[in-house]
Steps between C-alpha positions, in 0.01 A plus 500: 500500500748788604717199735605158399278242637788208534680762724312497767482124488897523537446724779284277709754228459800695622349776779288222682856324612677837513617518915567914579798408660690370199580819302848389382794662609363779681401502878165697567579676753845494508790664293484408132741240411550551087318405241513183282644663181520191212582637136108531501506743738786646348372468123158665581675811686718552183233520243321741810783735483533461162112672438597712826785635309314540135209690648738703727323408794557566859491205748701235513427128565713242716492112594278425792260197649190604302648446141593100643117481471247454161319868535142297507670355842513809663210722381115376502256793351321309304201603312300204365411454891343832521155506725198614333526733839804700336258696269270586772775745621601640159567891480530562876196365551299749291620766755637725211567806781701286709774511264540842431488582832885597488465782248739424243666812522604433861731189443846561567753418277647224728284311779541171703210378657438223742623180534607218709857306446552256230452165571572169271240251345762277389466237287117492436278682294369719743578856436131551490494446866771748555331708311149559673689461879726807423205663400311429860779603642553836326159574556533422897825719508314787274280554805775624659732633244279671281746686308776223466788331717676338275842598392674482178796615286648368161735240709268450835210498638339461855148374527271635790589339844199373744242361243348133534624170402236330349479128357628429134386144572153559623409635198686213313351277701159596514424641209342256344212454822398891394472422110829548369629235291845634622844323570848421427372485176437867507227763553388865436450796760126442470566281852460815688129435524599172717593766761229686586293523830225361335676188288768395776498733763852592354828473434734298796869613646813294373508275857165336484599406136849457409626541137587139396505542067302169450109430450460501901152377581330777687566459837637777670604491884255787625296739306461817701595811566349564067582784289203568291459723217178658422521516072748452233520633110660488178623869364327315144529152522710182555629484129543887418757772584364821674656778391830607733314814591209251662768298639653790656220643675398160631852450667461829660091425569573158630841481576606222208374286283501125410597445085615242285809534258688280264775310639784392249874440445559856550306568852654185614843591509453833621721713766472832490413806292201559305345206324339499146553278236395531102235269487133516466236230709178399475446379852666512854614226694607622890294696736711801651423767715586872354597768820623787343613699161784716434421708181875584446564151465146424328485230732266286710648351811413159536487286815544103378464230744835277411691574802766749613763251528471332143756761310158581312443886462597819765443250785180386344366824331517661162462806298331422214422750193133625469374275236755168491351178457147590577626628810164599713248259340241430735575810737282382815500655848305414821322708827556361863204483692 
């Protein structure tokens, strides 16, 4: 077993009484209001900068409201619960041309694709639901912006304006009525399939279902106007990393694409800069979205969904070195219908 069983067990107990609107000392939509920082806080960021220092990184790492939290609290890929549907769209669904459609000697040395703003799954494990939405809604907004919206330098970045707000907490919700075993208690990208024409008529907008972080039953207030998607695919496969040439031309074929990577001490605390760390993993933990590269910073950008307003990241985002804690694992993307 690549995940440890009892840990999802702990997970069920804390996420199903998790409320969304206790976050701690930070107001969603409001201005931050600091961080808790207790010599835990304060003893982990030392021994970060300490390895940040030794390895003559570049990023730096600060107290905010996500390091308050255990990291199983407020990620959710989890990979014992994978569908036996997930290999069915292995290797981009046997459609080897697809992928080299982008020639590879037309990618640019920097490109951001597109993306919608970050959002914030808060204290449930539910990153996985993040994690498929952003990828119906790139692929609604690639309809129109083809060759990217988004924005980015080392310090900001802009996503696209005008692109739907769909329902974290339909697909939370609901899930399980499609044949996802899929919760709280985590989940894999694999719940894309729950949004096709065919399975659900879709995916829902924000309104008819709003984002509460608990085990909602599924019950949302209306269910139309849908956003369908026609397919979804795997670059490889849930539990592999496509090479970042694949991942490339899919961001640039498709926009971006849904991915899992390895949240620790290190990605917890960070603030700016360019993340890597020294260690090695076997496994990933958080579904992310990747929207862009910059080859002269040999970085991914990553879109997370913990807020904008919880002192985590640039405003939610990060640049993330190609390869760093299995950074990419799982590279997914969808089509709108």
């Amino acid at each position: 077993m690549r995940r440890i069983v009892f840990v999802a067990i702990v997970v069920a107990l804390v996420c199903a009484g998790a409320s969304f609107a206790q976050r701690g000392p930070f107001v969603r939509d409001g201005e931050p209001q600091g961080p808790v920082v207790t010599p835990d806080v304060q003893a982990r960021l030392a021994e970060i900068r300490a390895e940040i220092k030794a390895n003559g990184f570049d990023y730096e790492v600060g107290p905010n409201e996500m390091m308050s939290y255990p990291i199983w609290q407020i990620t959710g890929r989890n990979e014992e619960l994978l569908t036996a549907e997930a290999y069915m769209h292995e290797n981009m669904n046997g459609d080897v041309e697809a992928l080299t459609a982008v020639d590879n000697a037309t990618l640019p040395a920097k490109y951001i694709g597109v993306f919608t703003g970050v959002k914030d799954q808060a204290q449930c494990g539910s990153c996985w639901a993040f994690g498929i939405t952003d990828a119906v809604e790139t692929a609604v907004l690639w309809k129109t912006y083809p060759n990217g919206c988004g924005t980015a330098t080392l310090t900001s970045i802009t996503p696209c304006s005008g692109g739907p707000d769909l329902a974290e907490q339909y697909v939370l919700s609901c899930a399980k009525n499609y044949g996802y075993s899929y919760s709280c208690n985590g989940g894999n990208v694999d719940a894309l399939g729950m949004l096709t024409a065919s399975k659900s008529g879709g995916h829902i907008p924000e309104s008819c279902f709003p984002y509460t972080a608990t085990n909602a039953a599924c019950s949302p207030k209306c269910t139309t106007p849908r956003t369908p998607i026609t397919s979804w695919a795997y670059l490889t496969s849930d539990s592999t990393i496509p090479t970042d040439t694949a991942i490339k031309q899919a961001i640039m074929a498709h926009g971006a694409v849904a991915a899992y990577i390895y949240v620790d001490n290190a990605f917890q605390g960070y603030k700016s800069g360019v993340f890597q760390t020294s260690k090695k993993y076997r496994y990933t933990n958080h579904a992310i979205q990747l929207v862009g590269w910059d080859d002269s910073l040999g970085a991914w950008l990553l879109k997370n969904s913990w807020g904008t307003n919880t002192g985590w990241g640039i405003k939610g985002y990060m640049w993330v070195k190609y390869g760093t804690n299995r950074v990419g694992e799982g590279a997914a993307f969808a089509v709108a219908q």
